[in-house]
N, C-alpha and C positions, 0 to 999 in steps of 0.2 A: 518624513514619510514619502513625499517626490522623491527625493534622490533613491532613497532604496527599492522604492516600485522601477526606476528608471535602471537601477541593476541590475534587478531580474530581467528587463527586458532585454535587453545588452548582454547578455552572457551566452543565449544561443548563440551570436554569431562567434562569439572567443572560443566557444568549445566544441568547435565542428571539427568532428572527428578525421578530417581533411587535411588538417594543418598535423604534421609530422615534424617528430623533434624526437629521438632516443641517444639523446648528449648523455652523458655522466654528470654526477653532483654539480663538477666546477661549473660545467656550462649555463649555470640556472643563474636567470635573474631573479632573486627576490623583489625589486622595487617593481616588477611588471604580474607577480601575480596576482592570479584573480579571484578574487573572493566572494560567494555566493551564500544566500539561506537563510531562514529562518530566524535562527543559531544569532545572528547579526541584530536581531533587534529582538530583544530577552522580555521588555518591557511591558509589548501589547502583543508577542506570540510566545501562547504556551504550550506547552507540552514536556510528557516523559524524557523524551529524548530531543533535546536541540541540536541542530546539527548546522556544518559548515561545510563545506564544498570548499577546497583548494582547487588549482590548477599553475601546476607550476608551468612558467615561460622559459625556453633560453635565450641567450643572448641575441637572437638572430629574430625576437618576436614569435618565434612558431612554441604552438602548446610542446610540450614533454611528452610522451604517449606511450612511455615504458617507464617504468621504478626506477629513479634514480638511484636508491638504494636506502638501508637504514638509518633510522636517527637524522634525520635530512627534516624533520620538521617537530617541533615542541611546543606545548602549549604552557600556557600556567593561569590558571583562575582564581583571584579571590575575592570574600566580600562578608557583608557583615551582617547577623540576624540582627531581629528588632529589639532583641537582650542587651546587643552590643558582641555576642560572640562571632566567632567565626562560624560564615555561610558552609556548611555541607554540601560539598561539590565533587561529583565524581565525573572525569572525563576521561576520553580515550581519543588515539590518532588509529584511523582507519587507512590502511596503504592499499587504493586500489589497484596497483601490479599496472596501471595506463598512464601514470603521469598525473593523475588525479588522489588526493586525498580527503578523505570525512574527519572533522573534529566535532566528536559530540558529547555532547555533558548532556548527563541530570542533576537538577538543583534540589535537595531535599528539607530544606526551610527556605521562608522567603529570606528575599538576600536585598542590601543595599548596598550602595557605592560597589557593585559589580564590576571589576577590571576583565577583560579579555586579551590574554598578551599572546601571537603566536609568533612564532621565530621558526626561518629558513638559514640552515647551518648558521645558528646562533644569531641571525640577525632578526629585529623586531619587525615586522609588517605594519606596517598605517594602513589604520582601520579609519573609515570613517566615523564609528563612534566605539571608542575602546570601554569607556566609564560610564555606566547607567547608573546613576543617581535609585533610582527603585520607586516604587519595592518591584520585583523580579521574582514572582510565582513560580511556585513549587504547584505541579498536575493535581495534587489532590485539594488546593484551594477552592474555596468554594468563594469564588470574588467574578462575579457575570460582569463582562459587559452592558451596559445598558439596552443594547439592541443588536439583532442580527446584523440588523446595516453599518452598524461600527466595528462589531468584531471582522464582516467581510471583510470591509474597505482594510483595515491593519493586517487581517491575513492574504488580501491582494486576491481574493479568490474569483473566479469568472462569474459574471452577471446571469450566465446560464449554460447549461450543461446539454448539444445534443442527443444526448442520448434519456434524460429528463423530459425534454418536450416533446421526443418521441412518445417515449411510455406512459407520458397524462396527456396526453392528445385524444386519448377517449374519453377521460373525465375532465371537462371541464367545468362541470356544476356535478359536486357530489353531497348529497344528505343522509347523513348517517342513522337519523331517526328512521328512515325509508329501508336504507340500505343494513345497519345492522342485524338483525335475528337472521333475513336472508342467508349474509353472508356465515355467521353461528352456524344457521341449519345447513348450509350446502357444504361445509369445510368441517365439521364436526364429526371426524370419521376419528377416531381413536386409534387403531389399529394401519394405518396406512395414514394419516393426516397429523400434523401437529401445526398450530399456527398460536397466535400472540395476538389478542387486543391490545390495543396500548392505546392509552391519551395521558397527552402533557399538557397539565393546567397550572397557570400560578408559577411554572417552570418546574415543576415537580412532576416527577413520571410515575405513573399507576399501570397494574395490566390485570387483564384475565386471559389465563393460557386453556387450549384444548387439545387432547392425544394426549398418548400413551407416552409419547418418549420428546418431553419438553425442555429439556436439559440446555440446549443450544441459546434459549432463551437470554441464557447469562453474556453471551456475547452484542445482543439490541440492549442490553440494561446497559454493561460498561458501555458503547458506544454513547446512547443518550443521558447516562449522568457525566461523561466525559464534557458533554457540547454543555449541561445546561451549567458547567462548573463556571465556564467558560464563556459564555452570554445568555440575556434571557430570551428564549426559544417563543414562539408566538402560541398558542392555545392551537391544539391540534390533534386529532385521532386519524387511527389506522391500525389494518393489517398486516403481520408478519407471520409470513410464510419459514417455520424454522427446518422444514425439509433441504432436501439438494434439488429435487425436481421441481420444474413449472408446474404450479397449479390450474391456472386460468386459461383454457383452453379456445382457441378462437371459435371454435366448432359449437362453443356453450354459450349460456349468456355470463357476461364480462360482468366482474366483479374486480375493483382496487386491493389487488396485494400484493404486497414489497417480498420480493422474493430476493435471495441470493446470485440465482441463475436465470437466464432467460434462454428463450429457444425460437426458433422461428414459427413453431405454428402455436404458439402460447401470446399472452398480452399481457405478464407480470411484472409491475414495477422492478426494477433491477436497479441494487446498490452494492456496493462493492463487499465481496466474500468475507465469510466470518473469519479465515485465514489472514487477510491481508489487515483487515478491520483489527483483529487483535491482535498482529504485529504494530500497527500505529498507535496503539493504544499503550501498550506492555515494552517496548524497545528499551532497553537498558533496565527493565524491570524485570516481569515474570517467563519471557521468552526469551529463547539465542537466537532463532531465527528470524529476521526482520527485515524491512527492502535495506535498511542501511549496513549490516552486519553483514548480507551478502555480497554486497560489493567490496565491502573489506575486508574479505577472507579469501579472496580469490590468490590462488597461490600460485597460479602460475599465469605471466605473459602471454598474450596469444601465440607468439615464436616457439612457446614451448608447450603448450599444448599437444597428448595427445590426438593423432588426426582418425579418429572413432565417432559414433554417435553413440553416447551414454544414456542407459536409461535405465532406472529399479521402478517398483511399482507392483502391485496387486493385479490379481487374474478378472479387473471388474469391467471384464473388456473383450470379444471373443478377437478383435483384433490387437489386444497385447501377448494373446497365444500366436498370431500371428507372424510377429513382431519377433516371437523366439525360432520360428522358423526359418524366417527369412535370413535370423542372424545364422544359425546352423549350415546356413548354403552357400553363405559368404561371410563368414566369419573376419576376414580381413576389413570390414566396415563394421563393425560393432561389438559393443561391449555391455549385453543386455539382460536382465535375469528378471525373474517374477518371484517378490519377498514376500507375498500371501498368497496361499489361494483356499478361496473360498467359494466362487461359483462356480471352479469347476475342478473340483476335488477329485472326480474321475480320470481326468488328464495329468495328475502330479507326475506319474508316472515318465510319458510323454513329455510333460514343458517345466517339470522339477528339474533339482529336486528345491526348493525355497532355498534363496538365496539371503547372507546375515545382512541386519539394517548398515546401510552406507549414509555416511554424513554427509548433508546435502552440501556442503562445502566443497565435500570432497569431489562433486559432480564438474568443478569446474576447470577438472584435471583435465579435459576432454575438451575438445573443439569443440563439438557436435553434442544439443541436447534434442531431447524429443520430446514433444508436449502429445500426450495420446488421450484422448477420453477417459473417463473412468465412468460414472454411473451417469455423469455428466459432464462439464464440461469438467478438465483438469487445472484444479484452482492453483496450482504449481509456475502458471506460465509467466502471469507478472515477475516472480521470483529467478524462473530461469533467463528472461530478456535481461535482471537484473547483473549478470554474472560474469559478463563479458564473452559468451561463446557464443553460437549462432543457434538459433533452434528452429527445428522443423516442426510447423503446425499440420496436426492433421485437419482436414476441410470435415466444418461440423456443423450441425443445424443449434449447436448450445455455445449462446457467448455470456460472456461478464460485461460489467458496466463501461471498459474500457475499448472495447472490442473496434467502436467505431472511429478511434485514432489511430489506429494502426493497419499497414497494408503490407502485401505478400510482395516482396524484394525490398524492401523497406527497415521493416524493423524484422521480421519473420521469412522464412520460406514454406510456402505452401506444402502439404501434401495429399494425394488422394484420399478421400475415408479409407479405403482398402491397402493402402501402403502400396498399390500395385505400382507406384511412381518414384518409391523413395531410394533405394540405391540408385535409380540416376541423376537424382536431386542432392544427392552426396557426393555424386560423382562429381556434377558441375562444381560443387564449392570447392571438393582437391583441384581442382584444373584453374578455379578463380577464386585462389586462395584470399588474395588485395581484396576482391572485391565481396566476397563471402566476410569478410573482416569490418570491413566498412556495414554491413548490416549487423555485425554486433553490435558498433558501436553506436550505430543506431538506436539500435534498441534499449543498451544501455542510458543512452541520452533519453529518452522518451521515459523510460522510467523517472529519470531524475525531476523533469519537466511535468509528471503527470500520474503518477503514483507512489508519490514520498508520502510521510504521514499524514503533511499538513493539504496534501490535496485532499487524502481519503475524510478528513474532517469537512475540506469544503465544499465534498460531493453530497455527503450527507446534510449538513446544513442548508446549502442550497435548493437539496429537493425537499428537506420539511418547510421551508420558507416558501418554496411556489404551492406546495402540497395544499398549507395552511390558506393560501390567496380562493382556494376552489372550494373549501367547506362551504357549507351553507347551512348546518345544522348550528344549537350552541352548542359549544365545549362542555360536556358534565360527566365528572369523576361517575361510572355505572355502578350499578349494585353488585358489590360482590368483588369489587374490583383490589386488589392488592397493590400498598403503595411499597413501591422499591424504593428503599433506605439507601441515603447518599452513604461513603465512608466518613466514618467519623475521623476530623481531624482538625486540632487547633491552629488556622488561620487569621491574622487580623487583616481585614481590607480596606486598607490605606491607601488607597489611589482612588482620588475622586473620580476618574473616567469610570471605575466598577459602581455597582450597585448592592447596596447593604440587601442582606435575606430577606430582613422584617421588611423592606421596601417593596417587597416581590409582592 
């Protein structure tokens, strides 16, 4: 477990986007690539999708930083169920178009003697550990670790999150015997409000939901029977806020609820978007779009990128009518249209006419992306940093959970709420193309580092675990409350480091 926590830590400085190499196939050394992820230790991290970061070297030690070309890396996986059959294994090679590749598998029964074999033009890679002995979980095992503190420590996950200590800095001592009916009566607006009690006791998750349109709900269920498949979570209640808006307004008296979105003059817990939450969750399952599937789709080099700023998106914004204007006056920087509208149906006329859905893949034809508001913040931008082009943020009072790792020339370009700044913020990247380049790849890098699956699991982990340290009520399943049904699925849990059900 040292050496593999010691390569994660060692691979920022290998893959700074600095070191230039666009050799062809011959130039690649295989014995110097670098290998990161997850994906590397099958045993104590699970998940849908495992995945593996390549990065090929050439001869000369500099990273590759353009597509070698196809069939330039193979994998092959096998292993054996506890029948004796062959492990069900589905993988794919992901070609990031920079010199980088993803190999990610899902394993669909548990699996022993686990081989990992991958090969650069046909040769085998040394892995530090090619063969896991097992068993090697399948996501819908229902096999916990014994404790959050064990699952951390194997998933490498930070001891704390600032943007966590920010948002319980007003609760330090919370009683929920005090504090619940309050928060019932003040958030129990049907028609405008939807929110979610929940308590995990025994590791088992219960709720009672309120509003009119509670649908959203299913995305905090799969999150927390994901975690409690996965270890045993501590005895703990709370709110969930299933709207897009902050509820908790500084101007009111403060009440604890986990919201999606946070805003500057609100005080609501903030965990990462039901968007990116069920990309981590579903990646090689029920969704296409995911952080790892978009960096493997990117089709084109940044060399070859058109030099446009691309954007689709709905009219839930009086400045993405804006945005069509502007593109109208200078057309030569843009390539923008509005694919719904609905709040301002009077204007189709004027900023139509709707434009057909475009694949978010296909977004990464362009240089230039634009992250704009929508009702809030636009839950798109993890995804767009994800994709290798450069994007312009507009300056907003709504961020996500992530917002405080990232800075303007860094991984983003800033721009005014009113756009009145962005053709010359376009301008400068055609003029500094190198260095407009370098902040993708920035951004791309920070994703990799800080919104892969396996962070989004350790955000939410981490904050139920300080969460649970500030209760001060007991833990008791409430009346009326509804317990969520795990997936049913025949698992044997054979690794003494897990903890049998009946044990819970």
């Amino acid at each position: 477990m040292g050496m593999i926590l010691k390569l994660f830590v060692i691979v920022s400085y290998y893959i700074s986007p600095f070191s230039v190499s666009t050799l062809n196939a011959v130039d690649i050394d295989a014995g110097s690539t670098i290998l990161w992820g997850p994906g590397l230790d099958p045993e104590n991290i699970t998940m849908r999708a495992r995945y593996i970061f390549i990065q090929l070297v050439d001869k000369n030690g500099n990273n590759v930083t353009e597509s070698p070309g196809k069939k330039i890396i193979s994998s092959h996986m096998t292993g054996k169920s506890d029948s004796g059959t062959q492990c069900r294994i589905w993988s794919e090679i992901l070609d990031c178009k920079d010199g980088s590749f993803i190999l990610r598998y899902n394993i669909y029964n548990t699996c022993f003697d686990l081989k990992i074999e991958i090969k650069i033009k046909g040769k085998a890679l040394h892995l530090k550990q090619a063969t896991f002995k097992g068993p090697v979980y399948e996501e819908e095992c229902y096999c916990p670790s014994p404790s959050f503190e064990t699952w951390s420590n194997q998933n490498h996950c930070p001891e704390e999150y600032s943007q966590i200590l920010q948002d319980l800095e007003p609760f330090p001592s919370v009683d929920f015997d005090i504090l619940r009916d309050k928060i019932i009566s003040r958030y129990n607006k049907p028609h405008s409000v939807s929110i979610c009690h929940y308590v995990i006791k025994s590791n088992e998750v219960y709720r009672s939901c309120y509003g009119e349109h509670v649908g959203f709900k299913t995305f905090v269920d799969k999150i927390l029977l994901s975690l409690t498949r996965k270890m045993v979570l501590p005895d703990v209640e709370f709110f969930m806020n299933l709207g897009d808006w902050p509820l908790v307004q500084k101007s009111q008296e403060l009440y604890p609820i986990i919201s999606w979105c946070g805003s500057d003059d609100s005080m609501d817990i903030v965990v990462p978007t039901y968007e990116i939450t069920q990309s981590s969750i579903e990646a090689m399952g029920s969704v296409s779009l995911d952080m790892l599937s978009v960096q493997g789709n990117t089709k084109q080099p940044w060399s070859k990128k058109v030099n446009k700023v691309f954007w689709r998106g709905r009219d839930s914004r009086r400045e993405r009518l804006d945005l069509i204007d502007l593109a109208k006056k200078s057309p030569q920087f843009f390539n923008v249209s509005i694919t719904k509208f609905f709040f301002f149906r009077d204007k189709m006329d004027m900023y139509g006419p709707e434009q057909k859905h475009t694949s978010f893949f296909d977004f990464f034809e362009f240089k230039y992306q634009l992250n704009i508001d929508g009702t809030v913040a636009a839950y798109r931008f993890p995804f767009l940093m994800a994709g290798d082009s450069l994007v312009f943020k507009q300056n907003s009072k709504y961020y996500e959970h992530f917002y405080k790792g990232v800075e303007d020339g860094m991984q983003f370009i800033s721009i005014k709420s009113d756009l009145s700044d962005l053709i010359q913020k376009v301008q400068w990247a055609l003029d500094n193309d190198a260095d407009a380049h370098d902040i993708a790849k920035r951004a791309r890098q920070y994703v990799r580092d800080n919104l892969m699956p396996q962070d989004i699991f350790c955000y939410y982990a981490v904050l139920i675990n300080e969460w649970s340290r500030r209760l001060k009520n007991t833990i008791e399943i409430q009346a009326g409350m509804e317990h969520v049904d795990k997936l049913k699925h025949e698992c044997n849990c054979l690794n003494f480091r897990r903890v049998k059900k009946e044990e819970l």
